[in-house]
C-alpha positions as CSV (number, residue, x, y, z in Angstrom):
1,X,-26.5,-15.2,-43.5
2,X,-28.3,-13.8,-40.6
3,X,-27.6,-16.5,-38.1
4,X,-23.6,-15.8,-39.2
5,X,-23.8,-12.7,-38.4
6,X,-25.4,-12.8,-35.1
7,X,-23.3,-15.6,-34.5
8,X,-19.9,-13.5,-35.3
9,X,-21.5,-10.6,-33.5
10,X,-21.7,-12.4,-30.0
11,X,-17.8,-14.0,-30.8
12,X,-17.1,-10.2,-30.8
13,X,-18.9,-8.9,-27.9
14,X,-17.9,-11.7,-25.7
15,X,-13.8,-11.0,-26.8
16,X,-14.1,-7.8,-26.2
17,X,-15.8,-8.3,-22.4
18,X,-13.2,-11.4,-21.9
19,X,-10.5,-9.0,-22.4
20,X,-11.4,-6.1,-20.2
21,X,-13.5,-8.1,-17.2
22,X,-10.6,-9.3,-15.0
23,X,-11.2,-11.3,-11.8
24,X,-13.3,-10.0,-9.9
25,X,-13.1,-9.1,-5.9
26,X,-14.6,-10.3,-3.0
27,X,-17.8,-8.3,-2.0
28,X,-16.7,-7.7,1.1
29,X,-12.9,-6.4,1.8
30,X,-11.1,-9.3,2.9
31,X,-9.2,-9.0,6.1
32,X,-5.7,-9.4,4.2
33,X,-6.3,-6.0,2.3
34,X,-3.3,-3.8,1.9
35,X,-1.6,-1.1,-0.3
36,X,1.4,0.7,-0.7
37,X,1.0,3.5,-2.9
38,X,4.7,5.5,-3.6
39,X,4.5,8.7,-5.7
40,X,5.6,12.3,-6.6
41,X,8.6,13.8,-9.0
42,X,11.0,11.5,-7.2
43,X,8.5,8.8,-5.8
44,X,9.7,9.5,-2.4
45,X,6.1,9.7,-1.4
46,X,4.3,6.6,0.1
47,X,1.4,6.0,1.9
48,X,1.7,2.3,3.3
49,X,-1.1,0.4,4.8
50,X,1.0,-2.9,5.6
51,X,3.3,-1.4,8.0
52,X,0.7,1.3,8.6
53,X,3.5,4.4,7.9
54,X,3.5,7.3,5.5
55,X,6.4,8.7,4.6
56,X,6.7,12.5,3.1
57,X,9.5,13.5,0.3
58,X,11.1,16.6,2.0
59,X,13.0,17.3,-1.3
60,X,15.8,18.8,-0.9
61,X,16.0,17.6,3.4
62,X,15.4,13.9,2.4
63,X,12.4,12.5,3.5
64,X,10.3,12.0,6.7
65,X,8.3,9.3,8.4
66,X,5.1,8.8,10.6
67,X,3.9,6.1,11.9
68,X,-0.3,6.6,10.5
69,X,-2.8,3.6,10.4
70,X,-6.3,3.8,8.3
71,X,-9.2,3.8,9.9
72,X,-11.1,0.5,9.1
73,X,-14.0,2.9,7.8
74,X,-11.1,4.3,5.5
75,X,-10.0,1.1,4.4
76,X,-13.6,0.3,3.4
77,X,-14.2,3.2,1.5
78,X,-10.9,2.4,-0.2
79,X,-11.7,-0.5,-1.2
80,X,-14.7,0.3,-2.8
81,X,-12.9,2.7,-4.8
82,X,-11.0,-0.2,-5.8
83,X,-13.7,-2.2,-6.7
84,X,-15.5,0.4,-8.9
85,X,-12.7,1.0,-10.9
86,X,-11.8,-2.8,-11.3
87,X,-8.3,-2.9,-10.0
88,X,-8.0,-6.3,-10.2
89,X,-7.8,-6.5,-14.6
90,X,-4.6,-5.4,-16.4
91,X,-4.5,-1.7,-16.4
92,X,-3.1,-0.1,-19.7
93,X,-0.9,2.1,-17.6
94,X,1.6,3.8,-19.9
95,X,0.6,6.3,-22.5
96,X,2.5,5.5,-25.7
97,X,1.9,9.0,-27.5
98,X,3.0,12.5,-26.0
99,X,5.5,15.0,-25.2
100,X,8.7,14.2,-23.1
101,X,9.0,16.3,-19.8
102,X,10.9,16.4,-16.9
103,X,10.8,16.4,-14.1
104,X,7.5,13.6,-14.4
105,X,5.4,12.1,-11.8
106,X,5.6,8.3,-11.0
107,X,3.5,6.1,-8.8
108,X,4.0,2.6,-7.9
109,X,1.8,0.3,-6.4
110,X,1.3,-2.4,-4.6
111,X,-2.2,-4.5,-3.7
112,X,-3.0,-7.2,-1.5
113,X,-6.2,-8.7,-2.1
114,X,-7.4,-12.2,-0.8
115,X,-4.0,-13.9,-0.8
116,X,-3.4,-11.8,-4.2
117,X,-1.0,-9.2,-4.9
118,X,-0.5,-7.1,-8.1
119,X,1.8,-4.5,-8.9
120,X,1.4,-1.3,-10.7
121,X,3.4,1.1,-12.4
122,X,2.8,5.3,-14.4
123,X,4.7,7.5,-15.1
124,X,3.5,11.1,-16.9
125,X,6.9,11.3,-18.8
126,X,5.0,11.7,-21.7
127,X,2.7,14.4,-20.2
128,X,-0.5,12.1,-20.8
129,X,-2.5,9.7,-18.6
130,X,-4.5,6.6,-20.0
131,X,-8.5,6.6,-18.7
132,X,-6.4,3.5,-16.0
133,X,-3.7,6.1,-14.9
134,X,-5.7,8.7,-14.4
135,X,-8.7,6.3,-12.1
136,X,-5.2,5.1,-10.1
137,X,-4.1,8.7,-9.5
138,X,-7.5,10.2,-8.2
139,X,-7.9,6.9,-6.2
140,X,-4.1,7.6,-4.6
141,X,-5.4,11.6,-4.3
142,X,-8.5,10.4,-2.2
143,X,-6.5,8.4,-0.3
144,X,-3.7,11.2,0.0
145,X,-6.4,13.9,1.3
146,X,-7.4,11.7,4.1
147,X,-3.7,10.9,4.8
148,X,-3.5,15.0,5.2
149,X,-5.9,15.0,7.5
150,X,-4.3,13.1,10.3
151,X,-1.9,14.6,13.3
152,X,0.9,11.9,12.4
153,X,1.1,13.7,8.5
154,X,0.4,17.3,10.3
155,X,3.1,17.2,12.4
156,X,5.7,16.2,9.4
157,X,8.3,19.0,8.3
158,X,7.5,21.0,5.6
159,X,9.3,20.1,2.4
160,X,12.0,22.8,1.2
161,X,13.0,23.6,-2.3
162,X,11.5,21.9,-5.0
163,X,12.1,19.8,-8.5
164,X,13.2,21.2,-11.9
């Protein structure tokens, strides 16, 4: 009786660690790594690593772009951000309980990693974040204060008007 339940006890625990695991990444950041990362009300936001641009939603003037590159520091950095919160599994994304608001946030994105690329996909319409949403939108915050940093994202027009 013993041995069957130590037996069904490691069937558990190695399900439960199969499921959440996910492939891992490369120690070191592979020279292929990119993101996009498009967010805000209206996703008009977008930090993009690949054609090293961000672009800044100007709301009710459209939108506005800079050409702004990453340091490879940054890039580092951001990657082991990445890493640390394990990108690379499926992320339960979308809250399935809540309220229903508008305007919401929304943030799409978009990872190369080694030859791999997955996509991701929140929104806040339902005014909550799963523990995954919420790692993916500090990450894009991080990433979004060194963004504000720079002279290219300075030197953008201010946005006028706002969402209701």
């Amino acid at each position: 009786m013993k041995r069957m339940f130590i037996l069904i006890l490691s069937l558990i625990i190695l399900l439960i660690g199969c499921g959440q695991a996910g492939p891992d990444m490369p120690e070191e950041m592979p020279e292929d790594f990119d993101f996009s990362v498009r967010f805000g009300i209206t996703a008009r936001n977008e930090i993009n690593t690949f054609e090293d641009r961000v672009t800044k939603d100007l709301i009710a003037n459209g939108t506005a772009t800079a050409q702004l590159s990453l340091t490879e520091d940054e890039m580092k950095g951001v990657y082991e951000r990445m890493k640390k919160i394990r990108i690379l599994r499926d992320l339960r994304l979308e809250a399935r309980d809540g309220c229903l608001q508008v305007p919401y946030e929304e943030e799409y994105w978009t990872i190369q990693i080694d030859g791999e690329i997955r996509e991701y996909y929140w929104t806040q319409e339902k005014c909550t974040l799963t523990k995954d949403a919420q790692q993916l939108r500090e990450l894009r915050q991080t990433i979004f204060n060194i963004v504000k940093q720079k002279s290219a994202y300075q030197e953008l027009p201010e946005a006028v008007g706002g969402y209701d």
